[in-house]
FILUM-222457 format. One record per residue: x, y, z of N, C-alpha, C, O in turn; residue number from 1; residue in one letter. Coordinates in Angstrom, 1 decimal. Example, Ala and Ser with C-alpha at 12.3 -4.5 7.8 and 13.67 -1.06 7.14 Angstrom:
2
13.2;-5.7;7.8;12.3;-4.5;7.8;13.2;-3.3;7.8;14.2;-3.3;8.5;1;A
12.8;-2.2;7.1;13.7;-1.1;7.1;12.9;0.0;7.9;13.4;1.1;8.0;2;S
This chain:
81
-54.8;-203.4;60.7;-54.5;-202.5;61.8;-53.6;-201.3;61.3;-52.6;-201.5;60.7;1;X
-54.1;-200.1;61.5;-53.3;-198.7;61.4;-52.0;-199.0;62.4;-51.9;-199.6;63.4;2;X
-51.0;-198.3;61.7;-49.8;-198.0;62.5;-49.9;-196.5;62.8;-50.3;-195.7;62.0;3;X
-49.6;-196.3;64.2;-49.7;-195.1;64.8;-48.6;-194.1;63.9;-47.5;-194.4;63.5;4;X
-49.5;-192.5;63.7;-48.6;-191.8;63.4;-47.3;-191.0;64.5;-47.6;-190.8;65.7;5;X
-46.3;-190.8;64.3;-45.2;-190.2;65.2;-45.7;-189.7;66.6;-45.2;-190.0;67.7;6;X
-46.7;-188.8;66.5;-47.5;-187.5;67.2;-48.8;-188.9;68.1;-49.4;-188.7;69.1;7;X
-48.7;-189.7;67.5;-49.8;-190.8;68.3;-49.2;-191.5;68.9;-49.7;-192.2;69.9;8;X
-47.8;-191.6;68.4;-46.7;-193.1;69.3;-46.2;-191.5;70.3;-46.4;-191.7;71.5;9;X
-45.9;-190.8;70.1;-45.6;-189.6;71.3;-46.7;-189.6;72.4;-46.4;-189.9;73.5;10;X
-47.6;-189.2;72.0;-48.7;-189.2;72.9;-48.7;-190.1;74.0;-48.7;-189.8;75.2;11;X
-48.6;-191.4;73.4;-49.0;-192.7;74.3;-48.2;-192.9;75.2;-48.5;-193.7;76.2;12;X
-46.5;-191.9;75.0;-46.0;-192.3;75.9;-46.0;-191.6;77.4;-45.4;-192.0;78.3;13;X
-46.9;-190.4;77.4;-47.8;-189.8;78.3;-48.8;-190.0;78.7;-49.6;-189.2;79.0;14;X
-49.1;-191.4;78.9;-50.7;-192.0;79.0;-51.8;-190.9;78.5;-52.8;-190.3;79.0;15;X
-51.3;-190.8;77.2;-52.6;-190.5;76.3;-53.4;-189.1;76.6;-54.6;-188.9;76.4;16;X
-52.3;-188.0;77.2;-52.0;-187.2;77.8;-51.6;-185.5;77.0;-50.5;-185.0;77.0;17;X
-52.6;-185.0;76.5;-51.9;-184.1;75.7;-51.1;-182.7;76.3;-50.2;-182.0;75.9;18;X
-52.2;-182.8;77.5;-51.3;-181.4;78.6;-49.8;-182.1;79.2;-48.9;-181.4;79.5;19;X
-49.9;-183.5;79.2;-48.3;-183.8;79.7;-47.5;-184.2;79.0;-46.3;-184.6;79.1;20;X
-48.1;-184.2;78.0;-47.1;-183.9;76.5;-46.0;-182.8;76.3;-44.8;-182.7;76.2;21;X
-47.4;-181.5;76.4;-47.7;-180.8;76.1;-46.1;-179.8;77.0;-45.2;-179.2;76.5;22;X
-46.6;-180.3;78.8;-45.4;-179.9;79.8;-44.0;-180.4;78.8;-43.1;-179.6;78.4;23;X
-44.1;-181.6;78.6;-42.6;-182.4;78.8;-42.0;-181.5;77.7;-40.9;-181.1;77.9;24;X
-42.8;-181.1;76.3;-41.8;-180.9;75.3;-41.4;-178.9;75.6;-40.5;-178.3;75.0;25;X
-42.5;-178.2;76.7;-42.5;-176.7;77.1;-41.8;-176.3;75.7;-41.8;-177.0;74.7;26;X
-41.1;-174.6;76.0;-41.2;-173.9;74.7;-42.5;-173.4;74.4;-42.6;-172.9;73.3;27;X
-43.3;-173.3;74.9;-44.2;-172.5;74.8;-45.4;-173.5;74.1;-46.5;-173.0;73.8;28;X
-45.3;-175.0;74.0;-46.3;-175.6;73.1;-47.4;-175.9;74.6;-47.1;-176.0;75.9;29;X
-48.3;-176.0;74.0;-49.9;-175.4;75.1;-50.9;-177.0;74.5;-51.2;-177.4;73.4;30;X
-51.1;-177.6;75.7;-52.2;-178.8;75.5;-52.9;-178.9;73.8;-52.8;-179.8;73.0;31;X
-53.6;-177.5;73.6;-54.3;-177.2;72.3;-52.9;-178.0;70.8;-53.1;-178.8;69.9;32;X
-51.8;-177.1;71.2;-51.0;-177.7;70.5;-50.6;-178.6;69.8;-50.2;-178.7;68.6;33;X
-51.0;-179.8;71.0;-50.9;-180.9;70.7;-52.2;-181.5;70.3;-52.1;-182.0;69.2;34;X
-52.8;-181.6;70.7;-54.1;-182.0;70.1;-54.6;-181.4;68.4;-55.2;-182.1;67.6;35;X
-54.1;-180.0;68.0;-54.1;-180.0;66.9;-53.0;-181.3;65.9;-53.4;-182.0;65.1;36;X
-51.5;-181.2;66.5;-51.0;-182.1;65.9;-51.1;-183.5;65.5;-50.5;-184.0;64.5;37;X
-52.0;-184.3;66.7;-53.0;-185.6;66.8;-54.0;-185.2;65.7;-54.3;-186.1;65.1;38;X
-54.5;-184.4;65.5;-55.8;-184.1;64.7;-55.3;-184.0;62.6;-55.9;-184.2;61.6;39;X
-54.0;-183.6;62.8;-53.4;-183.2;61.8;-52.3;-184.2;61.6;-51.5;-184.0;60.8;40;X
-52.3;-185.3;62.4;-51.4;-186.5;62.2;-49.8;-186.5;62.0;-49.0;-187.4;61.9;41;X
-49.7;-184.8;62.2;-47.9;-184.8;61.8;-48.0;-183.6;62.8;-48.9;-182.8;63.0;42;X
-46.2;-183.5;63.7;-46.0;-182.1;64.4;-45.5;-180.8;63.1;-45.2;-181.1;61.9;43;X
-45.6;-179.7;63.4;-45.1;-178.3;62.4;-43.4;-178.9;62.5;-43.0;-179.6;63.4;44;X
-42.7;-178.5;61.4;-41.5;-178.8;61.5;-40.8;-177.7;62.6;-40.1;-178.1;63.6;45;X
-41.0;-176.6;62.4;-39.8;-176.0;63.6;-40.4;-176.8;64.9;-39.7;-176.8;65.9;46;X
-41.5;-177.3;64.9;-41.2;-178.1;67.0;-41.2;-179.4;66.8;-41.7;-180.2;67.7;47;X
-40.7;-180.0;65.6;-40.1;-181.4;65.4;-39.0;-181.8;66.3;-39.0;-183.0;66.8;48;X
-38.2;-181.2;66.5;-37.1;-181.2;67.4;-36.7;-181.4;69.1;-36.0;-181.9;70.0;49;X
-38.0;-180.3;68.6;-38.2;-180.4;70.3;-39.2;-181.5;70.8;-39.1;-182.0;71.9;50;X
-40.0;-181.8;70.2;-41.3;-182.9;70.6;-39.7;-184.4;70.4;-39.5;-185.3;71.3;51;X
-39.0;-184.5;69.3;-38.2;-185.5;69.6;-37.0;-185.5;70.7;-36.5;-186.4;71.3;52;X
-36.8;-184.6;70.7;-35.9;-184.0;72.1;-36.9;-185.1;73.4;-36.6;-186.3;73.6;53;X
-38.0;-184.4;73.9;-39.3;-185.0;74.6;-39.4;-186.3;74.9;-39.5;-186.6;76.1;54;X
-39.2;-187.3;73.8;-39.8;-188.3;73.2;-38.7;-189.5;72.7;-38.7;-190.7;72.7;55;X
-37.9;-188.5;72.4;-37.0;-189.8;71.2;-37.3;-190.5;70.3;-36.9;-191.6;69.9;56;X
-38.7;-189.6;69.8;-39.2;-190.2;68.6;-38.4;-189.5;67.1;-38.2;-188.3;67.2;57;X
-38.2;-190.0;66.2;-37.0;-189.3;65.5;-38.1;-188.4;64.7;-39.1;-189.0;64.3;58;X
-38.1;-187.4;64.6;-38.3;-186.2;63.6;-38.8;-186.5;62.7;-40.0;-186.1;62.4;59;X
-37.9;-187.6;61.7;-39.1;-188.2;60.4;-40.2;-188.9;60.9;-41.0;-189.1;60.0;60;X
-40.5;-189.2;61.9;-41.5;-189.6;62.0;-42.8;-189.0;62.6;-43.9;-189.4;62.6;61;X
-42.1;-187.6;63.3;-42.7;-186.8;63.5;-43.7;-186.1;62.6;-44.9;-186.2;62.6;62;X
-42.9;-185.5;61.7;-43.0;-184.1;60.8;-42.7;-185.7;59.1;-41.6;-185.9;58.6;63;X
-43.6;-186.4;58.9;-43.1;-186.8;57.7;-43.6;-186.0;56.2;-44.8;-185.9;55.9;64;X
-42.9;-185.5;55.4;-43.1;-185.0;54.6;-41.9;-183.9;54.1;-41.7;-183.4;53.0;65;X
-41.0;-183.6;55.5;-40.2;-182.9;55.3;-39.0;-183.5;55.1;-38.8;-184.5;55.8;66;X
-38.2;-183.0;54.2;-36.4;-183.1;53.6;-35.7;-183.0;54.5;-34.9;-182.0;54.4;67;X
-35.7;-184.0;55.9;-35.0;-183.6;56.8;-33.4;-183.6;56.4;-32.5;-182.7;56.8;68;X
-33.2;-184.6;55.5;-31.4;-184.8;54.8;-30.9;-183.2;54.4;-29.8;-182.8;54.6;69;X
-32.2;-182.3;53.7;-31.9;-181.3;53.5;-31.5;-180.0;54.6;-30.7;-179.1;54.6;70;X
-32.4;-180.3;55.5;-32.3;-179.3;56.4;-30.9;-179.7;57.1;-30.2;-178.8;57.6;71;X
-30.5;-180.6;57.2;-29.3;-181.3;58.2;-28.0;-180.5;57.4;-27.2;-179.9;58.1;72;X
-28.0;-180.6;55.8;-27.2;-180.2;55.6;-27.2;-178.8;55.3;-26.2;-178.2;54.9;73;X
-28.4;-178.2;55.6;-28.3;-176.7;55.7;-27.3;-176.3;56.8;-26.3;-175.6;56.8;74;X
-28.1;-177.1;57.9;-27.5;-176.9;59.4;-25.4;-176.8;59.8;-24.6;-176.4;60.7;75;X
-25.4;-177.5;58.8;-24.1;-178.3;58.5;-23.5;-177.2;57.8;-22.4;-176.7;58.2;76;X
-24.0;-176.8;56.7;-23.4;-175.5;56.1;-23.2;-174.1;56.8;-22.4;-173.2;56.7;77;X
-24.3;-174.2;57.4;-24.5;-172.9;57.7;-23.1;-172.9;59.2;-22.2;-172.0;59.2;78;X
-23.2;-173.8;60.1;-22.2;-174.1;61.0;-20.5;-174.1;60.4;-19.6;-173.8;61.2;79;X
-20.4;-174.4;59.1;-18.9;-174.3;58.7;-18.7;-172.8;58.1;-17.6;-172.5;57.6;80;X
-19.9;-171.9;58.1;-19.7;-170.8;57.9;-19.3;-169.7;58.7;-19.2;-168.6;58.2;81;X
């Protein structure tokens, strides 16, 4: 059995729903949106955030491939600056 990617355990929790996905996470992301990111098995990293915002699905599991440790501590630097 496949284990669901981030963007498929998101989905599901919209009854399988990509336009009420699509609403919940707004910002401008559009049905199409989402259905590219089910098609492409990972969200873009800049709307990682917001689809986990949505969802409470964590980011890495969203967007996997990205240095999230790194960006955190960009975030982190850039904030004590």
């Amino acid at each position: 059995m496949q284990t669901q990617s981030g963007i498929e355990q998101a989905l599901s929790l919209f009854d399988n729903s990509p336009t009420k996905l699509a609403a919940a996470i707004g910002n401008g992301v559009l049905r199409q949106h989402v259905e590219h990111w089910v098609k492409a098995q990972k969200v873009p990293a800049e709307k990682a955030p917001d689809v986990m915002v949505a969802t409470g699905i964590p980011i890495d599991r969203l967007c996997p491939g990205t240095n999230w440790d790194a960006v955190r501590k960009m975030r982190k630097q850039a904030k004590a600056a």
